[in-house]
C-alpha positions in Angstrom: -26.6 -51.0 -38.3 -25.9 -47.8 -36.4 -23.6 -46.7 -39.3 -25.4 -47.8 -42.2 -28.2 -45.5 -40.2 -26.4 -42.6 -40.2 -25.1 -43.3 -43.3 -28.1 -42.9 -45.0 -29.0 -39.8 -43.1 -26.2 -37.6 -43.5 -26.1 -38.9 -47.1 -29.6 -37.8 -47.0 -29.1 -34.7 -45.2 -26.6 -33.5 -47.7 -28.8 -33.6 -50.2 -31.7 -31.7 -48.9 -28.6 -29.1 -48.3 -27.4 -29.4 -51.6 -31.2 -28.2 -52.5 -31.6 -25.6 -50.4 -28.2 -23.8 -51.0 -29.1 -23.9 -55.2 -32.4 -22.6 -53.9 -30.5 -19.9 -52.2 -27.5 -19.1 -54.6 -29.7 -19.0 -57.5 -31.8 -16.5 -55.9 -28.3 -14.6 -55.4 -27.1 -14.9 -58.7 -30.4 -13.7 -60.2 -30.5 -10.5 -57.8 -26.7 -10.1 -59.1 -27.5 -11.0 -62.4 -24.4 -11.2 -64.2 -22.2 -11.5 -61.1 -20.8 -14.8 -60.7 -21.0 -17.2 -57.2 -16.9 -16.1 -57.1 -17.4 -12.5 -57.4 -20.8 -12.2 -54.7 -18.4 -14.1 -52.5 -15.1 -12.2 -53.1 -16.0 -9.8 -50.4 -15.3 -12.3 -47.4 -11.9 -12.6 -46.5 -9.8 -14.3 -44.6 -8.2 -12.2 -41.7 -5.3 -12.4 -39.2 -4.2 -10.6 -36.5 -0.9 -10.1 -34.2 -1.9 -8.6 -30.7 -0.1 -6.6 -28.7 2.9 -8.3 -26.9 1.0 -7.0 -23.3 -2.3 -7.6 -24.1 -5.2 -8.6 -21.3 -7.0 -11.1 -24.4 -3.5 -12.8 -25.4 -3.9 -15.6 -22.6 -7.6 -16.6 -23.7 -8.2 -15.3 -26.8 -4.2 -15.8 -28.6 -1.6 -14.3 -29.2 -2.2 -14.4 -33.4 -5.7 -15.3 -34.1 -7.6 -16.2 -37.8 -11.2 -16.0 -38.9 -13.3 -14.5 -41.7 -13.4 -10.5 -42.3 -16.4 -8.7 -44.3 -15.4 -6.0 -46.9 -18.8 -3.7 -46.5 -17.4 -0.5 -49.0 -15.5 0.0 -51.8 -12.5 1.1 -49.7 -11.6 -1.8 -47.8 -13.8 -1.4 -44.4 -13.9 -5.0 -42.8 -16.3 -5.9 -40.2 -15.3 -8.9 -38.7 -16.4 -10.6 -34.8 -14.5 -8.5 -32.3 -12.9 -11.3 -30.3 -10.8 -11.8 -33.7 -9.0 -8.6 -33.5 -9.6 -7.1 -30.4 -5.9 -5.5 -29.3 -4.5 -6.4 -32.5 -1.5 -4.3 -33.2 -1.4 -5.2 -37.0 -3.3 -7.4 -39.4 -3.2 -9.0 -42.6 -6.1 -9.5 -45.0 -6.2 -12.0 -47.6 -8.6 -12.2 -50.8 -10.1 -15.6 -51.8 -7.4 -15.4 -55.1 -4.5 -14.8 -52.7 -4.0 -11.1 -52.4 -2.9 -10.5 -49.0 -3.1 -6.8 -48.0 -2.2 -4.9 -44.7 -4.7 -3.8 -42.5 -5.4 -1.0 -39.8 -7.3 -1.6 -36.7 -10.3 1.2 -36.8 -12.7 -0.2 -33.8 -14.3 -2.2 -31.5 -17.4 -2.6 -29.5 -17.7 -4.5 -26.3 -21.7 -4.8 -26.8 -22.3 -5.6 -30.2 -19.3 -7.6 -30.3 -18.3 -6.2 -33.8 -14.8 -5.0 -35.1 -14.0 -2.5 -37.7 -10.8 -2.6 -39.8 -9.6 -1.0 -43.1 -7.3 -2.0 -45.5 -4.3 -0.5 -46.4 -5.0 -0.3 -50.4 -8.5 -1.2 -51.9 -9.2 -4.4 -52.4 -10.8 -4.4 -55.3 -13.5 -6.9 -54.4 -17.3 -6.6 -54.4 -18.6 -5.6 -50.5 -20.9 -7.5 -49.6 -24.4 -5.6 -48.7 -26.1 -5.0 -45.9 -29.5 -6.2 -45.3 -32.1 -6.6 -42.1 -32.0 -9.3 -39.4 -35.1 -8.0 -38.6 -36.7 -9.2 -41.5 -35.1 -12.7 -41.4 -37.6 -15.1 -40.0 -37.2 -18.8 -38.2 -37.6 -21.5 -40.9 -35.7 -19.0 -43.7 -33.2 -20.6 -45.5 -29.6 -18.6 -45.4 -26.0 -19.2 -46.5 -23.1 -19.1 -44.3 -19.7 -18.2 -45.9 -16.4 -17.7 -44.2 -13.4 -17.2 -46.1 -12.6 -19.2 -49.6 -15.2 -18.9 -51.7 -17.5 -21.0 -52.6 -15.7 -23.3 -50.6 -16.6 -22.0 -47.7 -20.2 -21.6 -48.1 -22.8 -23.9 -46.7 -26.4 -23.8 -46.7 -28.2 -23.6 -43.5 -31.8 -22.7 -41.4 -32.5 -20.3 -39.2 -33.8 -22.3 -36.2 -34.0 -19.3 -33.3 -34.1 -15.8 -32.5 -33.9 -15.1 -29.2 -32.0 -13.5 -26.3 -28.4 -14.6 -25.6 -26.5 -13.9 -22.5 -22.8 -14.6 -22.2 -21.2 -14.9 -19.1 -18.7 -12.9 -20.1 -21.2 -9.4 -19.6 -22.6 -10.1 -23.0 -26.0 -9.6 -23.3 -27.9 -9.7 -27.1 -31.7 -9.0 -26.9 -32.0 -11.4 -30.2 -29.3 -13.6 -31.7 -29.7 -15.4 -34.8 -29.5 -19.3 -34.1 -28.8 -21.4 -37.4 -28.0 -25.0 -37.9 -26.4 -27.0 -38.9 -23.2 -26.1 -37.6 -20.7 -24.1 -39.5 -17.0 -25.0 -38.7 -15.7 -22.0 -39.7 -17.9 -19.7 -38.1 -15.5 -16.7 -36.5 -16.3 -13.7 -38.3 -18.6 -15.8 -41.1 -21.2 -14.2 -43.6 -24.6 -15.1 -42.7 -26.3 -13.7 -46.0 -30.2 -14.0 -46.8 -31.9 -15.3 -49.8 -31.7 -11.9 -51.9 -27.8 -11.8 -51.4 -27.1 -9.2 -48.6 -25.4 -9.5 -45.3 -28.2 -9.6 -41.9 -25.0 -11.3 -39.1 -21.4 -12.1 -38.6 -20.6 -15.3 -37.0 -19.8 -15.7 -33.1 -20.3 -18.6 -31.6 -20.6 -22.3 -31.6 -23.7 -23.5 -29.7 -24.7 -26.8 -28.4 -28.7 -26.1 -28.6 -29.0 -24.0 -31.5 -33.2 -23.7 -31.1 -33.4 -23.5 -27.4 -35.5 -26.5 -27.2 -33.4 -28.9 -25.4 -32.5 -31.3 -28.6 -29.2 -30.7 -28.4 -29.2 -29.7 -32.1 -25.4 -28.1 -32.5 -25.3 -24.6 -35.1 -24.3 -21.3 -34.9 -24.9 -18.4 -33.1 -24.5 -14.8 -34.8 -24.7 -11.0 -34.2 -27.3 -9.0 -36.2 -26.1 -6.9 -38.5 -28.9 -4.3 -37.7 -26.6 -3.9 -34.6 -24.0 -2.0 -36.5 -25.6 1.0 -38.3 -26.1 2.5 -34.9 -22.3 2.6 -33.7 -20.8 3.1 -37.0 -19.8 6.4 -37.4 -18.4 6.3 -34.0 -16.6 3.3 -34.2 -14.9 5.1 -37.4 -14.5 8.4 -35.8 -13.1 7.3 -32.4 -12.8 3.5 -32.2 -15.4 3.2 -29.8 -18.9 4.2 -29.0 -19.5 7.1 -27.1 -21.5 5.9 -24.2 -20.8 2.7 -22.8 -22.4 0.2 -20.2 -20.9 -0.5 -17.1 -18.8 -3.3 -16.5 -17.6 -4.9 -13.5 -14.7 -7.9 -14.8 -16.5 -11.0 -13.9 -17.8 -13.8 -15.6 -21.1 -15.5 -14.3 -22.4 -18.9 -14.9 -26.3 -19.6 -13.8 -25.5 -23.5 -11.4 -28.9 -24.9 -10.7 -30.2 -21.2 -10.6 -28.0 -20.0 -8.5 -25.8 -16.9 -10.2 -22.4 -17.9 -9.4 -18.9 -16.0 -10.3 -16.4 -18.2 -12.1 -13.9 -15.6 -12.6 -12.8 -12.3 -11.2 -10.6 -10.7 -14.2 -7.4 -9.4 -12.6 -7.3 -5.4 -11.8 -11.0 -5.5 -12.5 -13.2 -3.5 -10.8 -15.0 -6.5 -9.1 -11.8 -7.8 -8.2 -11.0 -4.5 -6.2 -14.2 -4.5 -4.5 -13.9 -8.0 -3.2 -15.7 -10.1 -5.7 -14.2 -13.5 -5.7 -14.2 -16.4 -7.6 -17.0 -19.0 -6.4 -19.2 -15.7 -4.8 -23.1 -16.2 -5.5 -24.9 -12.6 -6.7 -27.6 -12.7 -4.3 -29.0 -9.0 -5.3 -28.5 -5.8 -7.1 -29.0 -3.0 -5.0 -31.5 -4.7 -3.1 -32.9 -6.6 -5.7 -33.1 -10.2 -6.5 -31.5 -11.0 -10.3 -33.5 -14.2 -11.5 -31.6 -15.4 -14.2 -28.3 -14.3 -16.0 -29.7 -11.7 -18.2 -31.9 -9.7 -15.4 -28.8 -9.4 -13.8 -27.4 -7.8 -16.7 -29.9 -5.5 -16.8 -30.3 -4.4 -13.3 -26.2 -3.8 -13.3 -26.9 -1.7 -16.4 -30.0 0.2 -15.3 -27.8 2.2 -12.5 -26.1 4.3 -15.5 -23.4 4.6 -18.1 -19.8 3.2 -17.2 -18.7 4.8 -14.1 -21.9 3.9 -12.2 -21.1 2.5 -8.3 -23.1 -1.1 -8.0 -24.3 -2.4 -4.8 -23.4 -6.4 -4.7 -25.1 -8.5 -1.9 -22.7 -11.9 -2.4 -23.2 -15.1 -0.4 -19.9 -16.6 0.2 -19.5 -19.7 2.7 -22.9 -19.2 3.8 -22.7 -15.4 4.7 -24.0 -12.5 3.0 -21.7 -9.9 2.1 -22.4 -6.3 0.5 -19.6 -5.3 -1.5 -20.0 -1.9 -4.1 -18.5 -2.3 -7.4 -17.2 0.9 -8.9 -17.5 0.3 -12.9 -15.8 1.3 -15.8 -15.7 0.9 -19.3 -14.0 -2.6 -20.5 -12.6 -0.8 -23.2 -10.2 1.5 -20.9 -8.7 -2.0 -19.2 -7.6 -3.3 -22.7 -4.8 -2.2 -24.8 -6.4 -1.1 -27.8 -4.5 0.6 -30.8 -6.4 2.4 -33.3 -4.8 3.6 -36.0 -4.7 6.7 -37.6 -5.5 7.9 -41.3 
């Protein structure tokens, strides 16, 4: 009964998705007008990367790693998720027809979480344009596309906007949350009714609305994050002013803010932050939930900033200061030159 049940539903499902994503293209194709569904979606890629043989990401994040890219000029800039390419020595871009062109690293940025590369040649593809998250509401109907065309296109909701905070010192002050879940969502397309790009994929999440109902989707950066850090990601790889960041990674047990990794050579690590430490307060101050204590780390300054730590470790309160810096110096990043 149970599958018959869910039979019927998915079979039902698909078609209500079937609906909504000729809904969507059709609103593409008529903003394109003579452009066909290939040629809107001939701008996202597929990528790969090789990182550096002494890389801090290779243990966690790969030594080779594969997702979706996002040709945004004529020229062959690709914006991809950073965790993709992040220390990459070299990559390889590949069309949906089965070019497959070299490409240089250009950037990264530890707080967006978005990486820049360029092609070696043009691609000759159409780049994809860039709308507004901001002006994508809950309930809208989107597309997610990774690499392969059509193919790789589904039809989605957005089901959330709202704050997200990674444990990894990640803070976004509004994610976009769609369901249902996109398998290929590293580096995907998330592209609005009128065709244009408004977020790049990032994340798998088991509560995609925040509710509770356990509803799995997607999770992805606005793309209104970008136009800000741009320039400088081009110029000089990086943005100019960065947060500061200690090297730890912080999960919230039964509201308790609790360390569940010290990164080695980190400056939390040399101060004395250790694995299984509770963050009792920030320079005094009590952090309630994972993102305040973001934001009272941050508030002391750029990277460089000293933090006062009050930790509770086997029952006893210990104050430890945390010298920051940013991530980006700890990593071995290669940006290429032009």
């Amino acid at each position: 009964m149970r599958n018959r049940l869910g039979l019927t539903t998915v079979r039902g499902a698909c078609k209500l998705l079937a609906g909504v994503a000729l809904v969507v293209v059709s609103t593409i194709a008529a903003q394109a007008q003579s452009l066909t569904l290939e040629q809107l979606l001939s701008g996202v890629v597929h990528l790969k990367t090789f990182i550096t043989p002494d890389g801090r990401t290779r243990d966690t994040l790969g030594p080779e790693r594969e997702g979706t890219g996002i040709v945004i000029d004529d020229n062959g800039l690709v914006l991809t998720i950073g965790y993709l390419m992040v220390e990459a020595i070299s990559a390889e871009i590949t069309t949906n027809d089965g070019r497959t062109v070299g490409a240089n690293v250009v950037g990264y940025d530890n707080e967006s979480g978005f990486g820049l590369l360029q092609t070696i040649t043009p691609l000759k593809v159409r780049a994809l344009q860039m709308g507004k998250a901001s002006d994508i509401k809950v309930g809208d109907p989107v597309v997610v596309a990774s690499y392969g065309g059509p193919g790789g296109m589904a039809p989605v909701h957005v089901v959330a906007k709202r704050e997200f905070a990674g444990n990894w010192e990640y803070l976004l002050d509004e994610a976009i949350f769609t369901a249902p879940l996109h398998p290929a969502w590293s580096g995907a397309a998330l592209i609005s009714h009128d065709g244009k790009l408004v977020g790049v994929g990032s994340l798998r999440v088991p509560d995609a609305s925040g509710k509770g109902d356990n509803q799995l989707g997607n999770m992805f950066v606005p793309i209104d994050r970008l136009s800000p850090i741009l320039a400088d990601l081009i110029s000089d790889g990086r943005t100019a002013v960065a947060r500061p960041w200690l090297g730890i990674n912080t999960d919230d047990v039964g509201g308790h803010l609790v360390v569940s990794r010290v990164t080695a050579g980190a400056p939390a690590e040399k101060a004395g932050v250790r694995k299984g430490d509770i963050i009792v307060a920030v320079n005094g101050e009590t952090p309630k939930s994972l993102p305040d204590l973001y934001r009272k780390i941050w508030s002391h300054g750029d990277a460089g900033a000293d933090i006062p730590l009050d930790v509770l470790r086997n029952h006893e309160r210990r104050a430890l200061q945390v010298h920051s810096i940013n991530r980006l110096d700890l990593l071995k990043l290669k940006k290429s030159s032009f």
